[in-house]
C-alpha positions as CSV (number, residue, x, y, z in Angstrom):
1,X,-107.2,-98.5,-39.5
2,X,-106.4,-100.5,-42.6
3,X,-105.7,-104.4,-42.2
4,X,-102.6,-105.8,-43.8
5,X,-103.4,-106.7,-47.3
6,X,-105.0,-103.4,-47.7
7,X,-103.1,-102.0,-50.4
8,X,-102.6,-105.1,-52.4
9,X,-106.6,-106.1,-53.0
10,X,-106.6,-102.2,-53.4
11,X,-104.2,-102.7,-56.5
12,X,-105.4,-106.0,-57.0
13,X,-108.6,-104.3,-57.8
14,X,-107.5,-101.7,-60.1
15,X,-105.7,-104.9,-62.1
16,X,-109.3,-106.7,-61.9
17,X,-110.9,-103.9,-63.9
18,X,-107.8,-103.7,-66.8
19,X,-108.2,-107.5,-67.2
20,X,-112.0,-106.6,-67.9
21,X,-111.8,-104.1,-70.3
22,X,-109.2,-106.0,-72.0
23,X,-111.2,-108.7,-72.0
24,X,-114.1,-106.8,-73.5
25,X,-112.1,-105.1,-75.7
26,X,-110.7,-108.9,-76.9
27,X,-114.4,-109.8,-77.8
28,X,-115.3,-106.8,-79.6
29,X,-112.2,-106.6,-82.1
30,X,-113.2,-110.5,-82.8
31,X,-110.1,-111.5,-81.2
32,X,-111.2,-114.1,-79.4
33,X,-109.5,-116.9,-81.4
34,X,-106.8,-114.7,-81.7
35,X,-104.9,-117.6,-80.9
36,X,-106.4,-121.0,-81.2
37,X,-105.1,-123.1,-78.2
38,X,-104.3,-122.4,-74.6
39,X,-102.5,-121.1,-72.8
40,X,-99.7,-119.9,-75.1
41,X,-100.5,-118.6,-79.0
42,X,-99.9,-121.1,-81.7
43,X,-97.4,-123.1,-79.0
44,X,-95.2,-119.8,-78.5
45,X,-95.6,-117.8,-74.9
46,X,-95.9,-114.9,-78.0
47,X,-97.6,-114.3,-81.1
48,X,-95.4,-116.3,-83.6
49,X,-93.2,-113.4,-85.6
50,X,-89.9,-115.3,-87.0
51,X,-90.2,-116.8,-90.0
52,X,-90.2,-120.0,-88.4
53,X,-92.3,-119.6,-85.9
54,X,-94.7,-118.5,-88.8
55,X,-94.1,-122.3,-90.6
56,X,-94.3,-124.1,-87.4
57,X,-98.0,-122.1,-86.8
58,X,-99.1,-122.5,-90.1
59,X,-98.3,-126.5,-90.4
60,X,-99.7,-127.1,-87.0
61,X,-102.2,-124.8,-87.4
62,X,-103.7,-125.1,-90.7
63,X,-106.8,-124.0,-90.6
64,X,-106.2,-120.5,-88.3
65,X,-103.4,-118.2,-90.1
66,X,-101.6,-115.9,-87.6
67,X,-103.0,-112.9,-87.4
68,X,-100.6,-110.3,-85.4
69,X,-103.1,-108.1,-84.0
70,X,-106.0,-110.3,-82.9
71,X,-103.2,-112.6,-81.2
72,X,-101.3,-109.9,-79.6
73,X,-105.0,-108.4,-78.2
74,X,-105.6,-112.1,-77.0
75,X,-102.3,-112.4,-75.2
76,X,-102.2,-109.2,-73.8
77,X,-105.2,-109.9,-71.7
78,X,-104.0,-113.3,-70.8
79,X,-100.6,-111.6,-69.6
80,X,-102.9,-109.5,-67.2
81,X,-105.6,-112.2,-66.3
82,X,-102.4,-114.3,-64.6
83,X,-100.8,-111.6,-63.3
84,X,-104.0,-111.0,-61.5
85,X,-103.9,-114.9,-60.6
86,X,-100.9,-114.5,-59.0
87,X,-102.0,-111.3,-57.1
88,X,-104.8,-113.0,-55.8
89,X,-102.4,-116.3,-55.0
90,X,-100.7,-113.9,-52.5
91,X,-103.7,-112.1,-51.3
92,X,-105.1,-115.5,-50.0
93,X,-101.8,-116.7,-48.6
94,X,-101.5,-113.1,-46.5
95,X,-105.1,-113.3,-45.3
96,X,-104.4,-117.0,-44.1
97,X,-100.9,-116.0,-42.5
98,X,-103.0,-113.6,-40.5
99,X,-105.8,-115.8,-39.7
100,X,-105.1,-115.0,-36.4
101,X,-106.0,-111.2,-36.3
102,X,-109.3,-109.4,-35.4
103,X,-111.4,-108.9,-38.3
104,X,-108.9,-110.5,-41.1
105,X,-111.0,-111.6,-43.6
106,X,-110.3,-115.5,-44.2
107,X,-112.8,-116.8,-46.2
108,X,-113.1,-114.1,-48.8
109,X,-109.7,-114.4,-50.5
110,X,-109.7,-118.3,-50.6
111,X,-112.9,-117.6,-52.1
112,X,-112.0,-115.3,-54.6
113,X,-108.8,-117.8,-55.5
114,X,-111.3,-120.2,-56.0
115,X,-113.0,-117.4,-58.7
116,X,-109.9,-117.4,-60.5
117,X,-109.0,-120.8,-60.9
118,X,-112.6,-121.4,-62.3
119,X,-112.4,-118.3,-64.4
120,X,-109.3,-119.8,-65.9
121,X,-111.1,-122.7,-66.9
122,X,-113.6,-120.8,-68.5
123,X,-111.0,-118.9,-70.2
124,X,-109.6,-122.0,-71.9
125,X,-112.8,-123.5,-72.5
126,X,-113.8,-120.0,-74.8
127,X,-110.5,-121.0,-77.1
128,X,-111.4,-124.4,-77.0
129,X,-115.3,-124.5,-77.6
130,X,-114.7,-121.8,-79.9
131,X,-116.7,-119.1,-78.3
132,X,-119.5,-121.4,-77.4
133,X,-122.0,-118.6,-76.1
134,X,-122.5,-120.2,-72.7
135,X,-118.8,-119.9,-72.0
136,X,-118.3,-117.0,-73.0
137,X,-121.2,-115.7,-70.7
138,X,-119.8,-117.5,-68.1
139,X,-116.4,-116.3,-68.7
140,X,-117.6,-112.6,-68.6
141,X,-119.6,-113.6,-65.3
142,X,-116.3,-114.3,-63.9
143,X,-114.6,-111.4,-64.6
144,X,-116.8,-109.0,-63.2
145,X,-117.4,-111.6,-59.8
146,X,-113.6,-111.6,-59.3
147,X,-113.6,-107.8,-59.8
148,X,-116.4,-106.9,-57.4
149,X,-115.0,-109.6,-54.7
150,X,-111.8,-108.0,-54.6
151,X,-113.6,-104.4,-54.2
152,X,-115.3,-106.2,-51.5
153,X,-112.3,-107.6,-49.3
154,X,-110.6,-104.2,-50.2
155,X,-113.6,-102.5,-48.5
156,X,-113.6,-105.3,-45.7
157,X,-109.6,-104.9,-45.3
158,X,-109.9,-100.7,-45.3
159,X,-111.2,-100.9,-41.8
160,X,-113.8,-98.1,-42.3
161,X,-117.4,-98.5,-41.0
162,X,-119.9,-96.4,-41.6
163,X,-121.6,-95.1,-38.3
164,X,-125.5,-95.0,-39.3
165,X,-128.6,-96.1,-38.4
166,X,-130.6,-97.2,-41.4
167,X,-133.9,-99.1,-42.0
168,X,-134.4,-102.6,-42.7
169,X,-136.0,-102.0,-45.6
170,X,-132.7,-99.8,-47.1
171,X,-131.1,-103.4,-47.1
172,X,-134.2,-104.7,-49.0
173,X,-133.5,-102.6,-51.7
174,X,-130.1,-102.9,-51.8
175,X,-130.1,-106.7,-52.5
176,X,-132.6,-106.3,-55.3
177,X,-130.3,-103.7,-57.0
178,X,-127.2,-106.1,-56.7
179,X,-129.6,-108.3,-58.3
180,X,-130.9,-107.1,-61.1
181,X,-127.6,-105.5,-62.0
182,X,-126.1,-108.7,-62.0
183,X,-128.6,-110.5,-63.9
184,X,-128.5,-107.9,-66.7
185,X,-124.7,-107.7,-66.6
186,X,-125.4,-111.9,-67.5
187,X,-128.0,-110.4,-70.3
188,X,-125.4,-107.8,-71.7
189,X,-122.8,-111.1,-71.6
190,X,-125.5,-113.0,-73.6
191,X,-125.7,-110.4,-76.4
192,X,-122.5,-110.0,-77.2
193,X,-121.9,-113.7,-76.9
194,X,-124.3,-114.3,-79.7
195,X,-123.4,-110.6,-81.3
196,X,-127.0,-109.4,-80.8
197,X,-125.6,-105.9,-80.1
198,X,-126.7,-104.1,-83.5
199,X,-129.8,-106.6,-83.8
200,X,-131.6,-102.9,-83.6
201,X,-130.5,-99.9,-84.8
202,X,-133.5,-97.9,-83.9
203,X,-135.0,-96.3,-80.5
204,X,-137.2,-96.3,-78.5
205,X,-138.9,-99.1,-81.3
206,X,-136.6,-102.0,-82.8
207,X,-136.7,-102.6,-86.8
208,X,-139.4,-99.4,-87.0
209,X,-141.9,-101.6,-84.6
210,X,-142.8,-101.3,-80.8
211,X,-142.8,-105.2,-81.1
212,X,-141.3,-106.9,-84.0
213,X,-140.8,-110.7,-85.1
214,X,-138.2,-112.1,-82.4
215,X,-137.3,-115.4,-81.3
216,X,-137.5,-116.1,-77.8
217,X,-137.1,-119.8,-78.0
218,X,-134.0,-119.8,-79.9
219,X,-132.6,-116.5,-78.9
220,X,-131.8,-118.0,-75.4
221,X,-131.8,-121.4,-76.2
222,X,-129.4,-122.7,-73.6
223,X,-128.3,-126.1,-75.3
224,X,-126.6,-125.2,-78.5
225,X,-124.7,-127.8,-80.4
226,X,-120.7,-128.0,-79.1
227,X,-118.6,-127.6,-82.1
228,X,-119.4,-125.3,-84.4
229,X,-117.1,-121.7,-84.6
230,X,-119.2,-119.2,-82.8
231,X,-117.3,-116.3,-83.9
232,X,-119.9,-113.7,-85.5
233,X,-122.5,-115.8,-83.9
234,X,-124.8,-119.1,-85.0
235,X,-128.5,-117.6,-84.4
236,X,-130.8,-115.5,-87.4
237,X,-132.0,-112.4,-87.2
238,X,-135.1,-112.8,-85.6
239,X,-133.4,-115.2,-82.7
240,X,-130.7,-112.1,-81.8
241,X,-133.6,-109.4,-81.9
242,X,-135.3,-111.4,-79.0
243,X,-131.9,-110.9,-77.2
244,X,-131.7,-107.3,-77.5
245,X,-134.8,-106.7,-76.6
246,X,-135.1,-108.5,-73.4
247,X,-131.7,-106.4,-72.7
248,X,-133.6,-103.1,-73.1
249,X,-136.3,-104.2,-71.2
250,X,-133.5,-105.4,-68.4
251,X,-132.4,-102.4,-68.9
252,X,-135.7,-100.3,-68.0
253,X,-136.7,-102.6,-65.2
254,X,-133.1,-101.9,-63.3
255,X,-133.0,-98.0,-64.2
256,X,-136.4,-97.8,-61.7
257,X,-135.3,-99.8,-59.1
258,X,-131.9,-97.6,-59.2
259,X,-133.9,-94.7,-59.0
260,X,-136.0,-96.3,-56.0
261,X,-132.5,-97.0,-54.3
262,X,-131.0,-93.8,-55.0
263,X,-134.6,-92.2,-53.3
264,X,-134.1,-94.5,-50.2
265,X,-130.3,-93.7,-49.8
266,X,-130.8,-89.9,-50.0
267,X,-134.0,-90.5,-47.0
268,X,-131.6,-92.1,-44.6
269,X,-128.7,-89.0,-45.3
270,X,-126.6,-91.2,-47.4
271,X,-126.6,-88.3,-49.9
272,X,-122.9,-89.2,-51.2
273,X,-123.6,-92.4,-52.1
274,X,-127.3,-91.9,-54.4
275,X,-125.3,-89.4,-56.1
276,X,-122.7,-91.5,-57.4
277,X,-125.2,-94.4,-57.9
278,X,-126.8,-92.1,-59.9
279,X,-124.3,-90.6,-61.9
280,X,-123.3,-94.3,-62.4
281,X,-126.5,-95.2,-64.0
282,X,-126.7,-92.3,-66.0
283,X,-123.6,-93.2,-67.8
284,X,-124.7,-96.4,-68.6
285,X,-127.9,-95.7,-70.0
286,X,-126.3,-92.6,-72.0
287,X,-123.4,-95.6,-73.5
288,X,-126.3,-97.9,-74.4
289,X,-128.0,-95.7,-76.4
290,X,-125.1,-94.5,-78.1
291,X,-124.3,-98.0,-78.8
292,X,-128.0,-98.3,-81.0
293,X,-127.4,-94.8,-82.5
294,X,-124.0,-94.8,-83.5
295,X,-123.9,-98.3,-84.7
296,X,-121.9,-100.1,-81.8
297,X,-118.6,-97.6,-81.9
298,X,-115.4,-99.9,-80.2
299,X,-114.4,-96.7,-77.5
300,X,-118.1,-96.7,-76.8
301,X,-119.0,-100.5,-76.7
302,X,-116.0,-100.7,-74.2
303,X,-116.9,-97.7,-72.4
304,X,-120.4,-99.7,-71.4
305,X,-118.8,-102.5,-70.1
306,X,-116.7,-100.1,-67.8
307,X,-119.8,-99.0,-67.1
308,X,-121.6,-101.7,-66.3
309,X,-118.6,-102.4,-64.4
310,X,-118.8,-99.2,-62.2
311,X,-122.6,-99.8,-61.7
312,X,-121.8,-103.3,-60.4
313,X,-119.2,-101.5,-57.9
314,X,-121.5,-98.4,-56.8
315,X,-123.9,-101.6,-55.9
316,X,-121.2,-103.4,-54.0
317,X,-120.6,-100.2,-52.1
318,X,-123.8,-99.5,-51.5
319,X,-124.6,-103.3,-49.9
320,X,-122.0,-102.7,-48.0
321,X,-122.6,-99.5,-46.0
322,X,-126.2,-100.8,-45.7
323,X,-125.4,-103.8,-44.2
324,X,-122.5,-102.5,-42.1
325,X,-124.9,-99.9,-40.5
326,X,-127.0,-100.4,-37.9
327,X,-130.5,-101.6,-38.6
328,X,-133.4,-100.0,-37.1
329,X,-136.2,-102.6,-36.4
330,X,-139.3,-102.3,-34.2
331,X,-138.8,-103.8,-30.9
332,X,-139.6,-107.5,-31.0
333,X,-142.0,-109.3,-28.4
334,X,-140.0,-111.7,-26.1
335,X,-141.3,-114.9,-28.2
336,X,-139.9,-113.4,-31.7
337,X,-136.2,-112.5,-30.6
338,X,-134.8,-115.9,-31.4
339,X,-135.9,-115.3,-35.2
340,X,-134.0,-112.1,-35.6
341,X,-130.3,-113.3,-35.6
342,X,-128.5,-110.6,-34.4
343,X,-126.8,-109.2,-31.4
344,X,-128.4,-105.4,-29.7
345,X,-125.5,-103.3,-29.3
346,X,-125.5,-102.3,-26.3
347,X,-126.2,-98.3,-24.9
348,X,-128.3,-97.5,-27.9
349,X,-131.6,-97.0,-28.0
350,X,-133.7,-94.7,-31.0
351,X,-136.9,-92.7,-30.6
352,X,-140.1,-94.6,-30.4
353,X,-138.9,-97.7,-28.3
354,X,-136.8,-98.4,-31.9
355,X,-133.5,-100.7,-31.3
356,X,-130.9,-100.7,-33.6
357,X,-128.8,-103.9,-34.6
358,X,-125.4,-104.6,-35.9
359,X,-125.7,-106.9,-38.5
């Protein structure tokens, strides 16, 4: 039976993933200093339109004319980044007026408030650093974090558990998945920070070479001067093809431990699941290509973010059934039981002398 809360993080969820594509969508239009401070647009709650809000923009703002579209893209996704805040504002004050239930999950919505209120640091400090790469990295970090915590408490808060017995090593493989899809989602961030997206237009081989000149020391440089306008980027040629091709290489790397996941999901009957895990990565790997071939398209550069968005949620999913199963471990000797830090559930035994554990 659903908790109460339920259908908020549900919707709260839903809102998560809008504010992402907007905010992808923001930084591929080159709308990221849409407006130039924070948090309103040229000190209106709006995009400036009267004629004197246009002379009070321009004298105050000399440097940055108004332009309608990029500001109204940048406002837009700041309209639905503090709706979200607020969302998530309510979500923890729920959870902590029923602190007192069975299973209400406490420390997960302060948590994710605490998310927010960094990411909204984060999201001034990309307007005020003027797109300093690490920021912006950070920033998009952030987004999907708050999105997959919120798909985490609304899995908590459904009150479904899976009833399975799984192996250890299921778990094991699930946590490297998580892994390595977060830490390309961080190299994706990375290259199109520092607009290393079209650095190659050419695949399987980059420039017409299985290995040409790149960068490596420069390309992720992690100390870059403060100061400078980052928009369109600050590092040559050679510096963003060291980016993309780590990416690709990323890329590679998490498409076989997928496939290894999907392979040990459909072992222990959890059919359902590799599918979707699989149709998840397929998608992705089919958007990234199309992104080299067709020259970095806006529907389909936005369409890979969703989609690295929905491979970070099968992955969430996935984490979650495994460790909300019961684990199937050999039967300890007497000395070893105090290292395994779980509780037997009582009445079960497997075949073979084989326990299972609720973790």
């Amino acid at each position: 039976m659903a908790k109460p809360g339920f259908r908020l993080a549900l919707f709260a969820t839903l809102l998560a993933l809008v504010v992402v594509l907007l905010g992808a969508y923001t930084r591929l239009t080159h709308a990221g200093l849409g407006c130039p401070d924070w948090p309103g647009c040229y000190g209106f709650i709006s995009v400036p339109q009267s004629e004197a809000q246009l002379a009070h923009a321009e004298l105050h703002f000399p440097d940055t004319p108004v332009e309608a579209a990029k500001g109204w893209s940048e406002m837009i996704h700041r309209y639905f980044a503090g709706t979200l805040g607020v969302l998530i504002a309510l979500l923890a004050a729920r959870s902590w007026s029923h602190r007192r239930d069975p299973g209400q999950p406490v420390k997960l919505p302060l948590f994710v408030l605490a998310v927010v209120v960094a990411q909204a640091a984060f999201g001034m400090w990309t307007v005020t650093l003027k797109l300093w790469p690490q920021v912006v990295t950070g920033h998009l970090l952030g987004g999907f974090a708050t999105l997959s915590l919120l798909f985490l408490l609304t899995l908590r808060l459904s009150g479904v558990l899976p009833a399975l017995i799984v192996p250890k090593r299921l778990q094991y493989w699930a946590t490297a998945g998580l892994v390595l899809v977060i830490a390309q989602i961080a190299l994706g961030g990375w290259v199109s920070a520092n607009y290393a997206a079209v650095a190659c237009v050419d695949l399987p081989t980059c420039h017409g070479d299985w290995w040409p000149a790149a960068d490596f020391a420069n390309g992720f440089h992690l100390t870059q001067h403060i100061g400078p306008n980052y928009l369109g980027g600050q590092l040559d040629s050679e510096a963003r093809t060291a980016i993309h091709l780590t990416h690709r290489a990323g890329a590679v790397i998490v498409s076989l431990v997928l496939l290894g996941l999907a392979w040990q999901l459909r072992a222990v009957g959890m059919t359902r699941l590799a599918g979707l895990l699989l149709i998840a990565l397929a998608a992705q790997v089919c958007l990234g290509v199309s992104n080299v071939y067709f020259g970095l398209p806006l529907p389909v550069a936005v369409g890979h973010n969703a989609g690295g968005a929905a491979l970070l949620l099968s992955l969430v999913l996935v984490n979650y059934h495994a460790r909300t199963s019961l684990v199937r471990v050999r039967k300890p000797l007497p000395f070893a039981w105090r290292f395994i830090p779980r509780k037997p559930v009582s009445g079960l035994m497997t075949l073979k002398g084989e326990m299972p554990w609720r973790p």
